[in-house]
Every structure is written in structure tokens, then in C-alpha cells.
N, C-alpha and C positions, 0 to 999 in steps of 0.2 A: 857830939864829937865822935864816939865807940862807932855810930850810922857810918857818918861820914868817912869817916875811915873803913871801913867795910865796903861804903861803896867805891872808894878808889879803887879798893883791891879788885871788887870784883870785877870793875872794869878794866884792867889791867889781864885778869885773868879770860874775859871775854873777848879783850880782841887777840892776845895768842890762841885763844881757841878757833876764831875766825879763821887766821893767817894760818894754822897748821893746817884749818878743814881745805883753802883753797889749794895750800898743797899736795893733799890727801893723804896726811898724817896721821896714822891712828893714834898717834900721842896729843893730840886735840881733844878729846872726851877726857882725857887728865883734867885738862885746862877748867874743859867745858862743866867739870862734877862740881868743880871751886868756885868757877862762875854761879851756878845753880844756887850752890848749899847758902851761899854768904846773902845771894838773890830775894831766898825767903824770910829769913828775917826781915831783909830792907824793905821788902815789900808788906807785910805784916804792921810792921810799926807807922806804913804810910795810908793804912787801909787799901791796898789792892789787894782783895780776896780771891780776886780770881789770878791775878800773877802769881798770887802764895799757892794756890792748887798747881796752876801751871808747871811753877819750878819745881815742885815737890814731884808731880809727873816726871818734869825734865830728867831727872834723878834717874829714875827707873830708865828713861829713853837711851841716855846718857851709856849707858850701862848697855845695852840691848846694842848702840849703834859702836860701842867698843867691842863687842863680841860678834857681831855683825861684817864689820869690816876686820878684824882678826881671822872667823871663818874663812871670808870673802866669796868664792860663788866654787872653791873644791876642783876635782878635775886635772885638766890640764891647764886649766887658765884657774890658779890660787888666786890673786888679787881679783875685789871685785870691781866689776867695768859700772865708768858711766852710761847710765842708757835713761829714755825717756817712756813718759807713762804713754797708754794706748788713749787715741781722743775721748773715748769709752769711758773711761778710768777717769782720765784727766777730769770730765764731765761730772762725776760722782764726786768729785774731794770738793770743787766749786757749790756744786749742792750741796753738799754734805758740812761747810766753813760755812754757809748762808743758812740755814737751816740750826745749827750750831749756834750759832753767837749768839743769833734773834731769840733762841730759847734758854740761854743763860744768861742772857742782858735779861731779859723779863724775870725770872728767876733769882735774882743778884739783884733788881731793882724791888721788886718784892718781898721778900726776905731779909736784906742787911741794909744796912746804912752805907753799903761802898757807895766810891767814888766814880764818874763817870763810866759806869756798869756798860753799857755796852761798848766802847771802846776798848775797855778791859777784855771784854767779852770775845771783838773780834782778837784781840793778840793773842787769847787763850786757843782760839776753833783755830786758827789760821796755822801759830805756832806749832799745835801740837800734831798737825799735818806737815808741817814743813821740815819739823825735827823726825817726824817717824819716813818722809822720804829723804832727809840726807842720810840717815843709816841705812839707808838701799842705794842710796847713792842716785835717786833720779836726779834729772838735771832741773826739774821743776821746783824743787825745794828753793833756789835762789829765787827766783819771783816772787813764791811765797812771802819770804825773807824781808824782800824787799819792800811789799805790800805792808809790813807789820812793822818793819822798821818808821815807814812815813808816819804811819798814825803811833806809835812810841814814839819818835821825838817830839809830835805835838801835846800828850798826854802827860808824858814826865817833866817835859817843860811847864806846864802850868801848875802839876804837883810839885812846881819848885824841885825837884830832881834835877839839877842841872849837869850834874855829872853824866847821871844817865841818860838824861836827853841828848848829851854831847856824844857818846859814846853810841849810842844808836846812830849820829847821822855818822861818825866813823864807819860805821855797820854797813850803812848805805852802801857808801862808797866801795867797801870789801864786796860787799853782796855782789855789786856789778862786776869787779872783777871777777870774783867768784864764779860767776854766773858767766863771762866771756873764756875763764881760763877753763871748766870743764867741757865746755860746749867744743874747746877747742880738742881736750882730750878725747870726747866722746868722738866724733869724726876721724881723728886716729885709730881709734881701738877699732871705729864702723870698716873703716878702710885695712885692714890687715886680719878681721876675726869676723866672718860672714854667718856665725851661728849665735850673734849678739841679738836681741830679740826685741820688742816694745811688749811692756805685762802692763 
């Protein structure tokens, strides 16, 4: 029951967290700490040991991308813009999440008794690339998002998480907005500030 109730909330606090991110609300990472914290227990008591590290990370990220976007980029331009990774770059985080998961699914299958380890695996490599570029504000992070969301509704679905798995494909759907409302920002900000840059 104490679960269950815990996960309402946290989904409750996850998708204002979404809705304020596609706003670009720095009062999102509020949202987002409540979502996190209530996360690790649920995840804990259902064996996903790699969600429990995940959110316990999120924590720290949580924290970094409130202070992040508080900063913002300084200057004359205080708030920080949307802008996109270089193919470069982009090319590394793709290696870097494929290389990642394969080595703590193996790892997590070896070692514990979790549950579908490398599925966990990729939400782990994936997410924690996707939360450390929405606190830089790439526009790449929503793809991420989205990618992790698909294999989360299938995963918490079958751990009988139904909240959760409902609550991801809510995610989905945000993700995509998400992902058309800054793409439309970035283009704005492209068109009016000509020292905006791809890192």
C-alpha cells in the first residue's frame, strides 16, 4: 500500500516536472528532486538496482541542472539558449550509451539477481546522458528521453508497475512535445543571436 501510494506521487510529481521542463522552468528540478527521491525506494523494493543507482545519480544531476539553468550562459544573454550537440559529440554519447549499458547489463547480470539487467541497463546509460544534456539544455536530450521512455513502458509493464509504465507512455507523448516546442525555441533564439554555437 506505503509503495503504491508513493508511486502515485511520484508520478504526479514527474509529469509536473516534464511540463515545467517543456516550459523551461527552472522550478521543474523542484518537481524533478520529489520525483527522484520517492523513485528509489520504489525501485529498490521492486529489484531495479540499476534504477536505484540511476535516481540516486538523478539526485546529484537534479541539483547541477537547477544550478545550471539558474546560472544560465552569464553575459549579455543570462538565460541559457537551446542549441544542439556537434555530429562529433552527438557520435560520442551514441558510443558512449552502447558501450555503457552492454557493460552494466553484463555486470548487473553477473553479480545480482536483478531483473531484466540490461533493459535496466540501457535506461540507466541512456538516462543519465539525457538528464546531463537537458541541464545544458541540448535539444538532443528529448530523443534520448524518448528512446528510454519506449523500453520503460515495456519493462515496468511487466514488473507489474502499472502506474509507472502509464506514466512513461504520458512521458512519451510530453517528450515529443517537448522535443517540437524547443526545436521551435532553438530556431528563434538561431534567428535573432548569431553567436549561438553547436559544442
Amino acid at each position: 500500500m506505503l509503495y503504491t501510494v508513493m508511486e502515485w506521487v511520484a508520478a504526479a510529481a514527474g509529469l509536473l516536472n516534464v511540463y515545467l521542463l517543456i516550459r523551461q522552468s527552472i522550478w521543474s528540478w523542484s518537481a524533478g528532486l520529489v520525483q527522484v527521491f520517492l523513485y528509489i525506494f520504489i525501485f529498490y523494493h521492486n529489484a531495479l538496482y540499476s534504477d536505484v543507482i540511476l535516481h540516486i545519480i538523478y539526485v546529484i544531476l537534479n541539483i547541477y541542472g537547477w544550478y545550471r539553468w539558474y546560472k544560465g550562459q552569464g553575459g549579455a544573454t543570462p538565460e541559457l539558449a537551446v542549441s544542439l550537440l556537434s555530429n562529433r559529440t552527438r557520435m560520442g554519447y551514441i558510443l558512449g550509451i552502447l558501450a555503457g549499458f552492454l557493460i552494466w547489463g553484463t555486470i548487473m547480470k553477473r553479480t545480482t539477481q536483478a531483473d531484466f539487467m540490461y533493459a535496466d541497463a540501457f535506461i540507466l546509460a541512456a538516462s543519465l546522458c539525457a538528464q546531463y544534456l537537458l541541464a545544458e539544455k541540448k535539444l538532443e536530450n528529448w530523443i534520448l528521453w524518448i528512446s528510454v521512455d519506449v523500453v520503460a513502458i515495456i519493462l515496468y509493464f511487466y514488473k507489474k508497475l502499472y502506474v509507472t509504465s502509464g506514466l512513461y507512455g504520458v512521458f512519451l507523448v510530453l517528450c515529443i512535445i517537448g522535443f517540437i516546442s524547443w526545436r521551435s525555441a532553438m530556431k528563434k533564439q538561431l534567428s535573432t543571436d548569431s553567436t549561438l554555437s553547436y559544442i
